[in-house]
C-alpha positions, 0 to 999 in steps of 0.5 A: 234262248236255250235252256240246260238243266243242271249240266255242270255242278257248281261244285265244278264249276270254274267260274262259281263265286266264292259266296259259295264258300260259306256254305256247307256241302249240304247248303250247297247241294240245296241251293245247286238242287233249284239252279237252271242254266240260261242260254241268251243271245246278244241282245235278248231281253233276261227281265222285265222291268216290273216283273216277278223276282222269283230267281237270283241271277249268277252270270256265268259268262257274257255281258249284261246290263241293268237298266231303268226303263222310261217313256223317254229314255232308259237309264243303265245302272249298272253293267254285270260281267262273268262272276257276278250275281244280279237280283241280290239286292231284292233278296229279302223282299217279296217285290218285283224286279226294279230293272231290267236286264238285257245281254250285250253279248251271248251269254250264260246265266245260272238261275237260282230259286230267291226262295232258297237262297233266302232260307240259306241266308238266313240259317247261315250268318256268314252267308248273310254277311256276305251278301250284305258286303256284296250289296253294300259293294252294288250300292256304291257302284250304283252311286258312283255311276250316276255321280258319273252321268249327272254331274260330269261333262262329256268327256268325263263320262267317257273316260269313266266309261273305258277305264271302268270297262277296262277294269271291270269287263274286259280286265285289261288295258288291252282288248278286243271290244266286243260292245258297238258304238251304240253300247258305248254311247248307250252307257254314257248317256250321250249320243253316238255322234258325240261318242265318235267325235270324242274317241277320234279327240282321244285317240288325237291327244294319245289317251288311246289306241282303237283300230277297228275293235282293238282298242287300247288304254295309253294313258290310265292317268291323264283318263283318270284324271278327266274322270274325275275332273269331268 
């Protein structure tokens, strides 16, 4: 892990958030004044489970993913892409981080101290608004996955699986997939032999196209389908 100081200002940035927009240049200045740039390798650790939530997280390129941690088995919740904020749902509670992160690709994170993106919240009400229309978006999301992997039979959870990576990651019903099988299995909750044996079904039906990393979505309608009816 490597870390830069404030090499880019956000008011630079291309891949700043349009959260950003509600706030003056003075609230911007403040908020930019605590922020840090994060290098993290493909599979290091960001957070901990359990520990202190002092920063809000803003990934700035990369793949994440959030997970609750067990004896047994960890359970992801949810997987963050470039544009996207982590920790905004403890924003207003002095606690620690419920999850943890972990990168699945290198990736850039900018840190952000909570404390002052607490005192901009609540000086400035449609900053506030915001945040609470991006919770509000998480906690959907959240519910919608683990209706996905408790109440969905295999191929289910592999459908949502690549339609949501598709949409939400790689942005594109073609693309070159940068996440191992064990990813993959990892965040449908099944084990990698069933994983292999339903992408070759997959590929067999014609619903997609995966040779070596390109993968390719065939048919959003009949996945779309299986998605929903598990």
């Amino acid at each position: 892990m490597t870390e830069a100081l404030n090499s880019l200002k956000c008011t630079q940035c291309m891949t700043r958030s349009k959260l950003f927009d509600k706030l003056s240049d003075e609230e911007q200045s403040l908020l930019a004044a605590s922020r840090s740039e994060v290098h993290f390798k493909k599979g290091e650790t960001i957070t901990k489970q359990g520990a202190l939530a002092s920063q809000i997280m803003y990934v700035r390129s990369g793949i994440v993913k959030i997970y609750l941690e067990s004896e047994e088995k960890n359970l992801i919740i949810g997987i963050k892409t470039s544009g996207h904020f982590v920790g905004l749902s403890i924003l207003f509670s002095n606690a620690t981080f419920p999850f943890s992160i972990a990168t699945y690709s290198d990736t850039e994170i900018c840190m952000f101290d909570i404390h002052k993106f607490r005192q901009l919240a609540r000086q400035n009400a449609a900053f506030a608004s915001k945040i609470i229309h991006l919770q509000n978006n998480m906690i959907m999301r959240r519910s919608e996955r683990l209706e996905c992997l408790t109440m969905r039979k295999l191929p289910g959870r592999l459908a949502s699986m690549l339609l949501c990576i598709s949409k939400r990651v790689y942005r594109d019903t073609e693309f070159e997939l940068g996440l191992s099988r064990k990813d993959l299995a990892e965040i449908s909750m099944m084990s990698i032999e069933s994983l292999s044996r339903l992408l070759t079904d997959f590929k067999k039906e014609n619903l997609i196209e995966l040779s070596g990393k390109q993968m390719k979505l065939l048919n959003l309608q009949r996945l779309q389908m299986i998605s929903k009816n598990g």
